[in-house]
C-alpha positions as CSV (number, residue, x, y, z in Angstrom):
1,X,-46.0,-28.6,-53.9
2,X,-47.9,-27.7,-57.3
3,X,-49.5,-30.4,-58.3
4,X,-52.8,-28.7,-59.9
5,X,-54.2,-28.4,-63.6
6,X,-55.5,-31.9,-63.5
7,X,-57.3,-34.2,-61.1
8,X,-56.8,-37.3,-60.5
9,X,-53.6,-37.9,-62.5
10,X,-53.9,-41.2,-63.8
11,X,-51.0,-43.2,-62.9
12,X,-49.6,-46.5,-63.7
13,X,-47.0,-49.1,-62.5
14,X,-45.6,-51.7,-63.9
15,X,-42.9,-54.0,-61.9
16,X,-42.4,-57.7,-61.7
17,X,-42.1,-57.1,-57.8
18,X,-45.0,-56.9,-55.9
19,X,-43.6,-54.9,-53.1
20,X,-41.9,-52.5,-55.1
21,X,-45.7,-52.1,-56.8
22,X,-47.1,-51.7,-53.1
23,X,-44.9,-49.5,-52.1
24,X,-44.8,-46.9,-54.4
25,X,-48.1,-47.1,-54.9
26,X,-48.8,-46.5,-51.0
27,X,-46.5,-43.2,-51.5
28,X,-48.5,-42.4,-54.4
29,X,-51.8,-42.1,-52.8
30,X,-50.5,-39.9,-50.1
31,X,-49.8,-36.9,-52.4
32,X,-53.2,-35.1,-53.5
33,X,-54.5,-36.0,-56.8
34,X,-52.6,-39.3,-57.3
35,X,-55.7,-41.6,-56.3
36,X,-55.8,-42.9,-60.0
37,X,-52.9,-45.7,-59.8
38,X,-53.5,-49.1,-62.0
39,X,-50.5,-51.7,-61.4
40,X,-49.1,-54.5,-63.5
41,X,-46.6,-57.0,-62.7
42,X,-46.2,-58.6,-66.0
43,X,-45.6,-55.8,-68.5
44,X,-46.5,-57.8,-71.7
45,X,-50.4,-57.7,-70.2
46,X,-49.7,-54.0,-69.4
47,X,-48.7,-53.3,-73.0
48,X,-51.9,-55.5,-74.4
49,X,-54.2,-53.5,-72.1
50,X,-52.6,-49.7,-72.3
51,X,-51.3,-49.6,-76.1
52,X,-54.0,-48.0,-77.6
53,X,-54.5,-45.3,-74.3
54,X,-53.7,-42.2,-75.3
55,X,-54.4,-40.6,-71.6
56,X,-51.6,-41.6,-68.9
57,X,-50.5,-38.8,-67.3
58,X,-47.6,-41.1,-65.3
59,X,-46.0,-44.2,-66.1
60,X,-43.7,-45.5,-63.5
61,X,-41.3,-48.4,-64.5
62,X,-39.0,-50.9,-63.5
63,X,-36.3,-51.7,-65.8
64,X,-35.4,-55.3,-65.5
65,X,-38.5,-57.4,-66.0
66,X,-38.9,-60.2,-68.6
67,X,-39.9,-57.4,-71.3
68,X,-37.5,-54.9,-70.6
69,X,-38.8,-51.5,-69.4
70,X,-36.7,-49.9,-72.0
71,X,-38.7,-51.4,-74.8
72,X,-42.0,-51.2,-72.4
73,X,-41.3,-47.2,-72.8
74,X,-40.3,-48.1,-76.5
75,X,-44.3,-48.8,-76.9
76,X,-45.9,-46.7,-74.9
77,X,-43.8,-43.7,-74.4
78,X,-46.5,-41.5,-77.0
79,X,-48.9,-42.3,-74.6
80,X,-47.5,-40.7,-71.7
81,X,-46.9,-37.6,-70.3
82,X,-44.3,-38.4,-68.0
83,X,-42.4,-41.2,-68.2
84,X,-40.5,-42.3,-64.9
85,X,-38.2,-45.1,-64.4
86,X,-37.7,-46.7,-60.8
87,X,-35.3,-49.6,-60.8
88,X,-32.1,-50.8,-58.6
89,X,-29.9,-51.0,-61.8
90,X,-28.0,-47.3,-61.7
91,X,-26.1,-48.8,-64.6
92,X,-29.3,-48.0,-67.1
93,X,-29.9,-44.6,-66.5
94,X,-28.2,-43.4,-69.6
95,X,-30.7,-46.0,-71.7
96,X,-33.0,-44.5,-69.7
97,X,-33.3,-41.2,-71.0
98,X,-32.3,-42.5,-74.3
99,X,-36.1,-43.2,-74.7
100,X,-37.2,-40.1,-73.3
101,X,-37.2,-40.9,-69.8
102,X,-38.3,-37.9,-67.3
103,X,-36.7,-39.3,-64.4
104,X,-34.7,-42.3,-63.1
105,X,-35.5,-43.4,-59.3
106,X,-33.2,-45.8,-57.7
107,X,-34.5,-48.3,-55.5
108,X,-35.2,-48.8,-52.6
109,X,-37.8,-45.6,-53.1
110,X,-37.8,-42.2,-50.9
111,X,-41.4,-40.8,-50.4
112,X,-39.4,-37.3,-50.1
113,X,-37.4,-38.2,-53.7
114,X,-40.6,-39.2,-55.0
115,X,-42.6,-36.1,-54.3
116,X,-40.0,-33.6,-55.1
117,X,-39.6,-35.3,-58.3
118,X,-43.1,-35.3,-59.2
119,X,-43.1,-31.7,-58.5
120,X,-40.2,-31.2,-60.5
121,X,-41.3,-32.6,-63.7
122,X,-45.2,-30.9,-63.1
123,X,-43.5,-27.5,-62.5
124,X,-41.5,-27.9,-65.9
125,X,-44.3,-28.3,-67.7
126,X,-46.1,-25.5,-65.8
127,X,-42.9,-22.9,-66.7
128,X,-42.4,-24.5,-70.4
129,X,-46.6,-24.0,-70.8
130,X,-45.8,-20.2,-69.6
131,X,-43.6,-19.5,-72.3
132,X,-45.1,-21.6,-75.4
133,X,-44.9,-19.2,-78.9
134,X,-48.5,-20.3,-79.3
């Protein structure tokens, strides 16, 4: 996997569930350049803290929290580079990419799914980069 042009990526998480959090921030730090994880598990300090960022290279959210991770990405989503969703509700993945959503992860999380998804979205970028007009 690609995952070069920028090091660390700076990642962040935000899920009411603290072992969803753990875990995929565990798998996180086991791909190179993906030391740079910051966590929240209740999304309106999340939005206080990371509205004004302009730098977050990955968000990873859950959907169903008491702010819903819709409107979370609602707020942030000019912020982001990639925006992924990681949740146990299948039923939201159409709202999900209704606000731009690069990918929707279900729950319970796959290192493998993870990775290949990371990759997928990076190499994107990488190919779309290759044939910009400008």
């Amino acid at each position: 996997m690609d995952y070069a042009n920028k090091s660390p990526y700076k990642c962040i998480i935000i899920d009411d569930d603290q072992l969803s959090i753990d875990i995929l921030a565990n798998f996180l730090s086991k791909i190179p350049d993906f030391a740079d994880v910051k966590t929240y598990v209740d999304p309106a300090k999340a939005i206080m803290d990371l509205k004004g960022e302009s730098d977050i290279d990955f968000l990873f959210l859950d959907i169903r929290m008491d702010i819903s991770g819709l409107d979370v990405a609602k707020i942030l989503r000019d912020s982001v580079r990639f925006l992924f969703f990681v949740t146990s509700y299948e039923e939201y993945a159409i709202d999900a990419f209704g606000v731009n959503g690069d990918k929707f992860l279900v729950k319970p999380i796959v290192f493998t799914k993870l990775a290949a998804a990371i990759d997928e979205v990076l190499q994107k970028e990488k190919k779309q980069k290759g044939y910009s007009i400008t």
